[in-house]
C-alpha positions in Angstrom: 46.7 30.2 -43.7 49.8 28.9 -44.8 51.3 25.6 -43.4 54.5 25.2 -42.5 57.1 22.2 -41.6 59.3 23.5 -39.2 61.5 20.7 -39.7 61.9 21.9 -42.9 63.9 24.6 -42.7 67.0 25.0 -43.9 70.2 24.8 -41.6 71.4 27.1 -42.8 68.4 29.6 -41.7 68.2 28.5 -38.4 72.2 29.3 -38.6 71.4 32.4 -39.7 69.4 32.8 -36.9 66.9 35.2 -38.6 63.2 35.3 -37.9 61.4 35.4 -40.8 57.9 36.7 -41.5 55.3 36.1 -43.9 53.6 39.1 -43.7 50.5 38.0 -45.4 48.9 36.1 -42.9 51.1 37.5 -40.2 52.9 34.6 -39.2 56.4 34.5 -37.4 58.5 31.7 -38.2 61.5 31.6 -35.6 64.6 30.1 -36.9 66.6 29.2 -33.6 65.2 25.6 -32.5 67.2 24.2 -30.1 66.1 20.5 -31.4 67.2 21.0 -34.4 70.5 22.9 -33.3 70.8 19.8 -30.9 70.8 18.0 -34.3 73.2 20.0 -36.0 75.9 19.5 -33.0 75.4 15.8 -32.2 76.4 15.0 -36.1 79.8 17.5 -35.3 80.4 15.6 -32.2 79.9 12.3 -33.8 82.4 13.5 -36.2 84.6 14.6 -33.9 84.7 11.0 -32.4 84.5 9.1 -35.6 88.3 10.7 -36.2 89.3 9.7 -32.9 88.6 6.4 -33.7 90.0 6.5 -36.6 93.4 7.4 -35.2 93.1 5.1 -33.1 92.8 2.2 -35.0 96.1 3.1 -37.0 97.4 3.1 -33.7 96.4 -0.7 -33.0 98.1 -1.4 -36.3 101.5 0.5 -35.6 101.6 -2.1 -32.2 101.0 -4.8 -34.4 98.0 -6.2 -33.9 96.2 -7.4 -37.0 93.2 -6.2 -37.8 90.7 -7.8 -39.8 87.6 -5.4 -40.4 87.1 -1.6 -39.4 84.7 0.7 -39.8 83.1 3.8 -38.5 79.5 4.7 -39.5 77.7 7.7 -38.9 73.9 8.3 -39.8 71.1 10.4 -38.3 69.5 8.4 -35.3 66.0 9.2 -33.7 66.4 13.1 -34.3 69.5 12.7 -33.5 73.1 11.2 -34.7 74.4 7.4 -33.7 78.1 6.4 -34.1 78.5 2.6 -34.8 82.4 1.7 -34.2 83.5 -1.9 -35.3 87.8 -3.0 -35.1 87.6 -6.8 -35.4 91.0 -8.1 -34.0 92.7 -11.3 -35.1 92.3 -13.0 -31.7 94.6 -16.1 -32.5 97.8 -14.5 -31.0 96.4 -12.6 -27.9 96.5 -13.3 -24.4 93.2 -13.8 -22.3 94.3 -10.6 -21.0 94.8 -8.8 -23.8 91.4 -10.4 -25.1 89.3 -9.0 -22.8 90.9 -5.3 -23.3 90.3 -5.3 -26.5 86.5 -6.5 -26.6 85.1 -3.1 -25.5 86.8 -2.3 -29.2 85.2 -5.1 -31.3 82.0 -3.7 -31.6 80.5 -0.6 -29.6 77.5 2.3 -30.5 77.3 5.7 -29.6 74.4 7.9 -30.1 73.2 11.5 -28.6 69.1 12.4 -29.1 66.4 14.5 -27.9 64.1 12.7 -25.7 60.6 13.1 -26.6 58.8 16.3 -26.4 62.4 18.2 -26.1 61.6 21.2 -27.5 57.8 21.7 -26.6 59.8 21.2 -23.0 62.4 24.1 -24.0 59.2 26.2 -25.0 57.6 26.0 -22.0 60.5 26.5 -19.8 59.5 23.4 -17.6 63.0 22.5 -16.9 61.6 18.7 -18.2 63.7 18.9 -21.8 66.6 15.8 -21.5 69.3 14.5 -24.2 69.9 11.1 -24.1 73.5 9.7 -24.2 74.6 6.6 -24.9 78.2 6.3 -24.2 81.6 4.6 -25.3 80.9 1.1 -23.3 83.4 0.3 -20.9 83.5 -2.1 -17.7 83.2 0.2 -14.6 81.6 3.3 -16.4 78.0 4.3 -16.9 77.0 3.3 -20.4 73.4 5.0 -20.7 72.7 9.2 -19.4 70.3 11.6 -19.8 71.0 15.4 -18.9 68.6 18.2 -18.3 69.0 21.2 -20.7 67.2 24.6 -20.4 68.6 26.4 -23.5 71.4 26.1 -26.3 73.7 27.1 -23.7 73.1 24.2 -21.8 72.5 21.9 -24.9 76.7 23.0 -26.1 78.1 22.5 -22.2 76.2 19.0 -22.0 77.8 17.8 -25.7 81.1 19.0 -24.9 81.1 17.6 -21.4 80.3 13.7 -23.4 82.9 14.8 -25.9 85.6 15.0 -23.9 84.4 12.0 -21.4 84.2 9.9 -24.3 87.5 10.5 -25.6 88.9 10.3 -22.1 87.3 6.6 -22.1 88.5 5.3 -25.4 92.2 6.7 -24.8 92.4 5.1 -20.9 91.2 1.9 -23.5 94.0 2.4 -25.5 96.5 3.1 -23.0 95.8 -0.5 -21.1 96.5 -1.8 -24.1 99.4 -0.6 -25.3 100.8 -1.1 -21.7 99.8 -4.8 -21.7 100.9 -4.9 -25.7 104.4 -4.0 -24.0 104.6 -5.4 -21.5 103.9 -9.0 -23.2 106.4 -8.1 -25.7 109.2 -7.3 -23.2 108.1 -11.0 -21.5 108.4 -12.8 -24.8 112.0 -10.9 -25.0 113.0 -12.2 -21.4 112.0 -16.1 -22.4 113.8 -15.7 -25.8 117.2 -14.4 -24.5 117.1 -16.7 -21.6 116.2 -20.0 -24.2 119.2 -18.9 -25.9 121.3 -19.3 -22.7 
């Protein structure tokens, strides 16, 4: 009998989606795992984010905020993908205000994975198969969530769903600041103008 590491198959079978079958010994090999396509759309999404954040960061620049260190990492995470984000802002010049804004910035992790037994759960159609989420860490919103999937279907509506919440946190981040960032900047206009009277 031949042994086989499912986990060794190549993406770009499993994207093919074919079912392949050693004849010989008269064992099926099916292509479409939904951990490993949970994989292969976590490291998209993490992508996705990773140029988000990227924009972003020009963005704090352009306001003129001075940034010291960036970075955004990506790397495979407990069969799954983890984004770390780091912006490390020159805090000389800010406001407390403006300080605690920008801290959600300074250092933050993402990550999407199967929780364990995910696709032995999927198999046996137990309705028990969860991704864990660990969000873009904000004060007021949940950091940590785990959704139920029952197929890829489900696995795609789940990712896109923490997609788009994610980027909906990181741009009301960025909006605060750059209302504050003007708002200070008008200020320091009124008390120049008026020292000048």
């Amino acid at each position: 009998m031949y042994k086989i590491d499912l986990n060794k198959i190549s993406i770009k079978l499993i994207k093919a989606k074919i079912n392949h079958v050693i004849k010989k010994d008269c064992v099926i090999i099916k292509a479409e795992y939904e951990d490993l396509a949970l994989q292969d759309m976590a490291k998209g999404i993490m992508f996705k984010l990773k140029k988000q954040f990227d924009k972003e960061w020009d963005n704090l620049s352009k306001m003129g905020f001075k940034i010291d260190r960036k970075s955004t990492k990506i790397k495979p995470y407990n069969n799954g993908f983890e984004l770390k984000v780091e912006c490390r802002i020159d805090w000389r010049n800010l406001s407390n205000e403006m300080g605690r804004l920008i801290v959600p910035l300074d250092l933050n992790t993402l990550h999407i994975h199967p929780e364990a037994f995910f696709q032995e759960n999927i198999d046996e159609k137990k309705g028990d198969a969860r991704i864990s989420f660990n969000n873009f860490n904000m004060k007021g919103k949940e950091q940590y969530t785990d959704v139920k999937v029952k197929n890829k279907k489900d696995i795609k509506k789940a990712l896109d769903k923490y997609y788009k919440e994610n980027v909906d946190r990181i741009k009301a981040v960025m909006k605060s600041i750059r209302d504050l960032n003007n708002k200070e900047k008008s200020q320091k206009q009124k008390d120049k103008d008026k020292g000048k009277k």
